[in-house]
N, C-alpha and C positions, 0 to 999 in steps of 0.2 A: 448458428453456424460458427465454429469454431476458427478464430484468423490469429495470426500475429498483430505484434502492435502496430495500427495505422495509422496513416493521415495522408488525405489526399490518396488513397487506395496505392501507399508507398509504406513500405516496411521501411520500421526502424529500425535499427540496430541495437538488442535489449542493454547489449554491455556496455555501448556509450550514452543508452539513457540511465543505466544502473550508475555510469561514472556522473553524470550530473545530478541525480539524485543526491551521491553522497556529495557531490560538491557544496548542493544548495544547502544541505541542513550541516554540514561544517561550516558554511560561510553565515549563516544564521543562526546558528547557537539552538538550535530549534529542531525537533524531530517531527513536528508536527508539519512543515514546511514542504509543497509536495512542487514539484516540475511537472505541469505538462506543455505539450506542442500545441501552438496557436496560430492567427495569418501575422501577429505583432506581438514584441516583446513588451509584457506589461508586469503590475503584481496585482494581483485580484485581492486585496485585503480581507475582507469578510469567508471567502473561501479557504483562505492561506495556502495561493496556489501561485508560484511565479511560472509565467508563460513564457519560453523561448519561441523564438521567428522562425517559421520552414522556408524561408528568408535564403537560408543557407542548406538549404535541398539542393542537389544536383551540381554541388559545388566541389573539387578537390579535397581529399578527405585532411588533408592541414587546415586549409580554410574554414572548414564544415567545423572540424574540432572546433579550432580556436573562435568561432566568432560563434557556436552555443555559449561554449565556455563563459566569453566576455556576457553573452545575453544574461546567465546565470548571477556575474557580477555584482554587474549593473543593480538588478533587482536584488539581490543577497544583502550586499553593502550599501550601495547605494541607496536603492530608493526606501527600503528598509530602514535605514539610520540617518539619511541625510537630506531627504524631502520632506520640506515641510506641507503637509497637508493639509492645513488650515490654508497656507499661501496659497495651495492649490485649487483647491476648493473656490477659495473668493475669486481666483483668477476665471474659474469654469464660468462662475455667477455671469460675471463683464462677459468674457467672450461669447457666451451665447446671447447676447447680446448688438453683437455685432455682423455686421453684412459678410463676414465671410471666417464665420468662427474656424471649419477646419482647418483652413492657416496657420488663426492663431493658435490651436489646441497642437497640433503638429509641431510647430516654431518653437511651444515653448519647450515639449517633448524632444527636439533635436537640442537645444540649447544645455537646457536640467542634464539628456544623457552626456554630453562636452562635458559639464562642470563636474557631476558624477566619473564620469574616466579619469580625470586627472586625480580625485578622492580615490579611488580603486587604487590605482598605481600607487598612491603614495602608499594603502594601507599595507598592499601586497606589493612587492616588487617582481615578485616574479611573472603578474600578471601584463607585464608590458610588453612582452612579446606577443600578447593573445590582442593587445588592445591594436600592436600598429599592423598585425593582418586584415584585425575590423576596420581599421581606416584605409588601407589600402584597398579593400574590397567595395567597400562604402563607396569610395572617391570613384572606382571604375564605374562602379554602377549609377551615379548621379552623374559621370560627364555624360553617358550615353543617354539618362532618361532628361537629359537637359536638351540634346540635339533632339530626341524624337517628341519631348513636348511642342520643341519649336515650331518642328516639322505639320506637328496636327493643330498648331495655335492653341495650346492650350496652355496662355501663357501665365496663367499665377504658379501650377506647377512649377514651368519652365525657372521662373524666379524664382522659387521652394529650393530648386534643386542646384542654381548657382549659388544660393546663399550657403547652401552644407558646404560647397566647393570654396565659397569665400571664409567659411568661420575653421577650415580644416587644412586650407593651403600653407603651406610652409613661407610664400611669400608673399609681404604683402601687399606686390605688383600682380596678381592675379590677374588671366583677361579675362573679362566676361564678355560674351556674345552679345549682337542687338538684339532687347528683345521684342518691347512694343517702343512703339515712339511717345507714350503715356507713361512708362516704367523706364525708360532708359534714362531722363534728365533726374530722377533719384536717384541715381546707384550711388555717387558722388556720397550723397546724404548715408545711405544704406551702408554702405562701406565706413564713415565715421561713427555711424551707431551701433551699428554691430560691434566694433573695436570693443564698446563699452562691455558686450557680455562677459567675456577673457578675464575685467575686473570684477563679476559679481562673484559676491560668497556666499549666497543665500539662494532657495528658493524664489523667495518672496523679491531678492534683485535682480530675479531673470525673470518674474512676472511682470513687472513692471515696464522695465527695457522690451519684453514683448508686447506690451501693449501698444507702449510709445509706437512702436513700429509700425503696428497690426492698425491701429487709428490714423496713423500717415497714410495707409496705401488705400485706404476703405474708399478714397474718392477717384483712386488709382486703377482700381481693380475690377472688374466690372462681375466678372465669376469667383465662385470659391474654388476650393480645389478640388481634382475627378480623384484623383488616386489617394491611398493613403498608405503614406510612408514610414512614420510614428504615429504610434498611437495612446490617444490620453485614456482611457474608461472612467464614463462619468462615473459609472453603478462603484468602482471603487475607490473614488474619493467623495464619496456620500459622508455627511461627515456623522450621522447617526451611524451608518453602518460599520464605519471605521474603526469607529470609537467604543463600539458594542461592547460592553464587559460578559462573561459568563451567563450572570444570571439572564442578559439581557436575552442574550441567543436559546437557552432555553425554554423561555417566555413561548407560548403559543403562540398568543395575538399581540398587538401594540396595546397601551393606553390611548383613549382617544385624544387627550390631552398630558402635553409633557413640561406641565409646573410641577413646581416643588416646593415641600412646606417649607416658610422659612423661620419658625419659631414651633420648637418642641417644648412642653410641658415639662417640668421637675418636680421632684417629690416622688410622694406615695403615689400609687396607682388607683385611677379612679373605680367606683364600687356604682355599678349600673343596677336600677330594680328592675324597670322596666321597656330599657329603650336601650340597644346598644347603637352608638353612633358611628359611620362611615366617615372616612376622610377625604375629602374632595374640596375642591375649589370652591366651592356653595360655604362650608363647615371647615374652615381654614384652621379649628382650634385641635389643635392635635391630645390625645390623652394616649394612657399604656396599659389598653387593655391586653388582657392574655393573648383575644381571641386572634384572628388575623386572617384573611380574606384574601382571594385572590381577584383582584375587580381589575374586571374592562375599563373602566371609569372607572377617574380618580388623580390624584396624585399620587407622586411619589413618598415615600419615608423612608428611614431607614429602618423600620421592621423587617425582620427576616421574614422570607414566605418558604414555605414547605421544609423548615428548618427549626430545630430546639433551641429555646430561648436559655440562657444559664439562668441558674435560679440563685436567688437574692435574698438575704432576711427577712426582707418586709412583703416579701411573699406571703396572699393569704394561703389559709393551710387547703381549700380546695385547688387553689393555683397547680399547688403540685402532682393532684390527680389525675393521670392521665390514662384514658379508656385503648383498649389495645381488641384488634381484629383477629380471630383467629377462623384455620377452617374449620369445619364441623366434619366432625368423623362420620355422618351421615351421608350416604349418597342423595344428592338430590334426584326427587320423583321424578320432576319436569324434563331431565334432561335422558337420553339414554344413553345406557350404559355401554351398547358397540363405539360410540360417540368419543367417552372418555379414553377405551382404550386404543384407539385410534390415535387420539392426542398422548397417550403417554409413549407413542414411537418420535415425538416431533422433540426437538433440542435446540433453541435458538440462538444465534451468535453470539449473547450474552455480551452485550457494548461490545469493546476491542480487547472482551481477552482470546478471539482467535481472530487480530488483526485488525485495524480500522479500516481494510477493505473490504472487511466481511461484520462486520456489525447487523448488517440488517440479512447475514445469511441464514438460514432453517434448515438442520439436519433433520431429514425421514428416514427411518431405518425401514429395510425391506428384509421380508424372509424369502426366502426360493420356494417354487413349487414340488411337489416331489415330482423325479425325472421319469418319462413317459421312455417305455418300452424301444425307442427309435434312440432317445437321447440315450440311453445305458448303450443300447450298442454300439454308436458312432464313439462312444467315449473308448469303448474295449478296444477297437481297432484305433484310438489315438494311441491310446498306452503302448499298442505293438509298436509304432512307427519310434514311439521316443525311447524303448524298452532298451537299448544297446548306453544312449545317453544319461538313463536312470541309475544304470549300475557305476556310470564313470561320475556323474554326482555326487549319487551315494556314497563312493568312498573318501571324494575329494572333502563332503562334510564332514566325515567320521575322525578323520583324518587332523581339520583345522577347527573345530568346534571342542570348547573343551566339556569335560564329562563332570557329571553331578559329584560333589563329593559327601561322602557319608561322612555324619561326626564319629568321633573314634570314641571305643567303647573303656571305661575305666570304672575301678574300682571292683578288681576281677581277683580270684582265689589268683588265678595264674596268667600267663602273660606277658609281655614287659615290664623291668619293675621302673617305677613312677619315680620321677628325681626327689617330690615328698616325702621324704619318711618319718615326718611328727606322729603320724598317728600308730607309727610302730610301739610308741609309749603313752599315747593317750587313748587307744582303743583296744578293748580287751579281745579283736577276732579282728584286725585290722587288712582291710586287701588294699593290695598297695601293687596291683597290677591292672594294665592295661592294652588294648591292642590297638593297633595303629590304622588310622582311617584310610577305606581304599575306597577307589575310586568306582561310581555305579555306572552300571551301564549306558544308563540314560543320558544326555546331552543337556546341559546346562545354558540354551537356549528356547528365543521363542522366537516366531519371525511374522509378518504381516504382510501380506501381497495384496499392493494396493490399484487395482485396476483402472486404467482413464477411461471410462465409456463415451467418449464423447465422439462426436459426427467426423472427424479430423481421421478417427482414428478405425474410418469403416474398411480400408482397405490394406488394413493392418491387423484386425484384428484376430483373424484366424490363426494367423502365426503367432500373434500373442496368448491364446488358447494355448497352444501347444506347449509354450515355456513355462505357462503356468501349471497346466497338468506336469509338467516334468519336474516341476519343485517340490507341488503337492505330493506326486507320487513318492520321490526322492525324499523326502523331510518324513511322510509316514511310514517309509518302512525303518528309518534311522529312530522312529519315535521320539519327534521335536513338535512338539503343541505350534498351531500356525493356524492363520486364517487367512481368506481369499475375501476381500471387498470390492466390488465396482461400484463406480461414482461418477454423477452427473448432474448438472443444473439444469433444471427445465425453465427454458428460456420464454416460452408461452404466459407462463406464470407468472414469470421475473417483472420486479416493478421495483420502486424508489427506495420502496422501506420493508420489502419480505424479498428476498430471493431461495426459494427451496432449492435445497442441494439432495437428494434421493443418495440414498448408501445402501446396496445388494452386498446383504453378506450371505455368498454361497456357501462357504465353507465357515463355519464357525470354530474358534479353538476349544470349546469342549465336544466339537461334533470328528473333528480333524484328523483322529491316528484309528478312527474306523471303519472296516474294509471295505465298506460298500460306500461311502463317499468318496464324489468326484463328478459323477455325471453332473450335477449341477453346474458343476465350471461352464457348461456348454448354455447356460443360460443367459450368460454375461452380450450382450449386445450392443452396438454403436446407438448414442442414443443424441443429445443435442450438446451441451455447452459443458464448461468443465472451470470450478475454482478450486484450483491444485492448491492452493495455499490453508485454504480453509478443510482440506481434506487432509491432510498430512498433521494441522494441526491435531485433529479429533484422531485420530489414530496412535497421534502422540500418546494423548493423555489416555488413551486403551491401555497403550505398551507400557507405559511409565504403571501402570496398577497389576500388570504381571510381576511375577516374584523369580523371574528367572536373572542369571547373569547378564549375559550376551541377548542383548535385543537388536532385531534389524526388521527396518522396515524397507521393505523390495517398491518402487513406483514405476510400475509399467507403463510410460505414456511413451508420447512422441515430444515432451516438452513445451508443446505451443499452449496454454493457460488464455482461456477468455469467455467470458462469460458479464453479466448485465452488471456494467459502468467495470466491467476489470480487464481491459483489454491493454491500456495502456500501464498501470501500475500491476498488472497482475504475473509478471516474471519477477519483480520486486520483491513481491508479500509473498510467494513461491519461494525463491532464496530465502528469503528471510524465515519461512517458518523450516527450512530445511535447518539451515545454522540454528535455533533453536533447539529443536529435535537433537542435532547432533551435541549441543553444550550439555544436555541431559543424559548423554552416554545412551542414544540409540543412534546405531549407526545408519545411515538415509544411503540408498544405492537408488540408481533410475537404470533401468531395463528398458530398451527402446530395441523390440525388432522389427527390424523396417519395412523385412517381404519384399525385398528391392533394392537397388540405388539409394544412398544417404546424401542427401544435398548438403554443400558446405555449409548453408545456413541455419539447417535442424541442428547439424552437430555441433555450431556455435551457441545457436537457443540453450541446448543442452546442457553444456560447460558452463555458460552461465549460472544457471543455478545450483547444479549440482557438482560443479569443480570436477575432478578428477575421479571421482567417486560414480561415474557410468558409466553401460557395458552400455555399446553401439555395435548389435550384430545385422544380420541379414537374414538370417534364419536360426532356426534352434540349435543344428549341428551344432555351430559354433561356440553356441553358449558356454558350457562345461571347462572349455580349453581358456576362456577370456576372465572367466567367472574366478576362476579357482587361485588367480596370482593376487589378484585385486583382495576377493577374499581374506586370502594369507596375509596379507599387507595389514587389512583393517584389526585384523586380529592381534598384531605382534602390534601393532598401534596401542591395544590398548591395557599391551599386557607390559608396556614398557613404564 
């Protein structure tokens, strides 16, 4: 089922998740660095994902800005460059440890974010306005959760939440409330240690000072804390996982043992007859055979694995032999042959050259059926309805589309004579005329109608039929090569590491400017899930292998992109593969009829990704009259 981006069954707003987006990977130096919504603002290190707090849901939209914003930060700058996590890490060890670790894991997390803000500010200055909405809001929100802890005795919180209000007050007469008669003869104390945090410059001196603290109250405190405020994540101060290099995350399984040889072998390369030797903990003496193994067991070395070794002088002369796989031009027996070509419609995301949110996606191309005696007729009575709309198309293309040009013909008895005239004395029958190239009839365009079949789009889609026949009809009788594709992710299928995306090309570009095409359009259907990113790209790289001028790729959707793990990044990887497309000189238009009312938020969806660059009608009438200035526009765009 096709939604906007969620959390908590609350839409986001795509263009101020798009704004923190690029926040995060400017303030990170880093393209790889992604935002999502979480219940705590954290950095998931092994992921490279900074989480912002829905903390600031339902809040004034200044508030709501600036205090993502600061979340962003925080994590960006902050915990990024200026936490130590080794300090962190040893601090987790102690505190789970202790009778009332959430405390400690929260305390030091409010503390580190303190020490972290004032790092912010200094590196940005203009980030200090984002920072004292966060403490203004902050502060409102812990006087209240201080009176309704007291309220239900749940009093370690209730201290949780004066000490934010002690480590953030301006003054440092602050009152704090009674809270038990156990915790009250501390504050005294609590109030001169805390002072100390203000002087730490280090991770590692605000684990400490929380410990101090966290070990004072342990005989104070009788529960840990219900709520959580700040939050630490073990899983990403894991310090293997932290530290992971490349090779390391590639690796399928772990070693079961993580020693390392500490004496490598020099010299020549040993010369084995009968016994090659493994390198493990058992056999600590290392040699530099060619060969090299990927073992479960073992230690580590620095041999390369699944990688070419440079070759060296003292290389023996088989060393350098190396045996190469190829396929065999032979079909295999065992397998059959409907089988193969099944598989030669499949196309898969190829890593992230169509995007790191579609890496594990799979294009299937689909052919149409031929159209059944009911579909031909319903189509003949579409044609009548748009027939009035087709002729005011047709011209407006004729019109803004420019025309094929012939090369001009030279080297003519007669003609125009050629500014050349050497060969008036070097050729004994010299033509030295030529005629001047005029322009063909034909239209020096190609265009791509890219259809969203997705479940969003069942109550839209008839009306989308209709603009689509009126293009089709429109572009074939001008004779401009074009194709009709609808597309959809079958979410049934969809899993971690294959998601199939099905592509219906009804209309194909050598099938296109022939008069009995069309009923097929009627085969296009609401079907489940939809990643517009990864569709736009593959159509890219169609357009881009056309040999015409003017390419335009038309995307009929309603805008809303989501499909399996792309709900929240996927208006992102949509924009982003639109500006792609468009640096390659085809131009991206998004076609959205609505059949209805336009909600302010579709139309915002929209703009987002596609800028200024979409026609938002109601129904087809309108099309022709919306189409044709925007058109003119893209055109003189790119004849300047």
């Amino acid at each position: 089922m096709k939604r906007f981006i969620q959390f908590n069954d609350k839409k986001i707003d795509s263009f101020l998740f798009m704004q923190l987006s690029d926040l995060a990977k400017t303030l990170t130096k880093q393209s790889e660095w992604e935002v999502e919504f979480g219940f705590q603002s954290y950095v998931d290190f092994p992921a490279q994902k900074l989480y912002v707090s829905y903390f600031w849901d339902n809040r004034p939209e200044t508030e709501k800005l600036h205090g993502l914003k600061t979340d962003v930060c925080l994590r960006a700058i902050g915990t990024l460059y200026y936490t130590d996590i080794d300090a962190v890490t040893a601090f987790i060890q102690k505190a789970n440890r202790l009778s009332i670790p959430s405390f400690a894991k929260q305390l030091l997390m409010l503390a580190e974010d303190l020490r972290l803000e004032e790092l912010c500010k200094k590196e940005r200055p203009g980030t200090k306005k984002w920072f004292d909405t966060r403490r203004d809001v902050y502060r409102r929100y812990f006087q209240s959760q201080a009176q309704a802890n007291l309220i239900k005795s749940v009093y370690t919180d209730a201290l949780f939440a004066v000490l934010y209000l002690l480590l953030t007050s301006a003054s440092p007469l602050e009152d704090v409330p009674f809270i038990h008669e156990r915790i009250d003869p501390m504050i005294p104390w609590i109030r001169q240690t805390i002072g100390h945090l203000f002087d730490a410059s280090s991770t590692k001196d605000i684990a400490c000072l929380v410990l101090l603290l966290t070990e004072a109250l342990e005989d104070v405190l009788e529960h840990d804390m219900l709520n959580t405020y700040f939050y630490l994540p073990q899983h990403a101060y894991n310090q293997e996982e932290a530290h992971m290099t490349l090779a390391d995350l590639k690796r399928s399984s772990r070693l079961n043992n993580c020693d390392v040889l500490d004496k490598q072998k020099s010299g020549d390369e040993d010369i084995h007859d009968q016994e090659l030797p493994t390198w493990h903990r058992e056999t600590s003496d290392m040699t530099k055979s060619f060969l090299q193994f990927e073992l479960e067991q073992g230690s580590r070395t620095h041999l390369l694995g699944k990688g070419g070794r440079p070759g060296e002088d003292g290389d023996q002369a088989l060393g350098i032999v190396q045996g190469s796989a190829q396929k065999s031009s032979r079909n295999e027996y065992t397998r059959p042959i409907s089988l193969e070509r099944k598989q030669d419609v499949r196309q898969s995301g190829g890593g992230e050259a169509y995007g790191k949110e579609n890496r594990h996606a799979e294009a299937i191309f689909l052919t149409p059926h031929s159209p059944s005696v009911q579909e031909q007729a319903e189509y003949e009575k579409k044609k009548l309805e748009i027939i009035a709309y087709q002729k005011k198309l047709k011209k407006m293309i004729e019109k803004t589309l420019e025309h094929k040009q012939a090369l001009p013909r030279t080297d003519l008895h007669f003609g125009r004579l050629h500014k050349k005239l050497l060969r008036l004395w070097t050729d004994e029958q010299p033509r030295l005329f030529y005629k001047k190239r005029t322009p063909s009839p034909e239209l020096d365009a190609v265009f791509t109608l890219l259809v969203d079949c997705s479940a969003s789009m069942y109550d839209k889609m008839e009306e989308t039929k209709r603009g689509i026949i009126l293009f089709h009809e429109s572009l074939k009788s001008v004779r401009v090569f074009h194709e009709v594709v609808g597309f959809w992710e079958d979410s049934n299928e969809a899993m971690e590491t294959k998601q199939p995306n099905y592509f219906q090309t009804v209309i194909s570009f050598s099938e296109s400017l022939k008069k009995q095409t069309g009923p097929e359009i009627l085969q296009l259907e609401p079907q489940e899930d939809n990643r517009d990113g990864f569709a736009i790209r593959l159509m890219t790289e169609k357009l881009l292998r056309r040999t015409e001028k003017q390419k335009f790729l038309l995307v009929f959707s309603d805008g809303e992109p989501a499909a399996y793990h792309y709900e929240q990044n996927g208006i992102i990887d949509t924009h982003e593969a639109v500006l792609e497309a468009r640096k390659r000189g085809i131009e991206v238009l998004n076609v959205f009829l609505a059949n209805g009312e336009i909600t302010e938020e579709q139309q915002r969806t929209i703009q987002n990704i596609y800028g200024k660059h979409c026609i938002i009608v109601s129904n087809v009438e309108q099309l022709p009259d919306i189409l044709f200035p925007l058109l003119k526009k893209l055109l003189h765009k790119s004849l300047v």
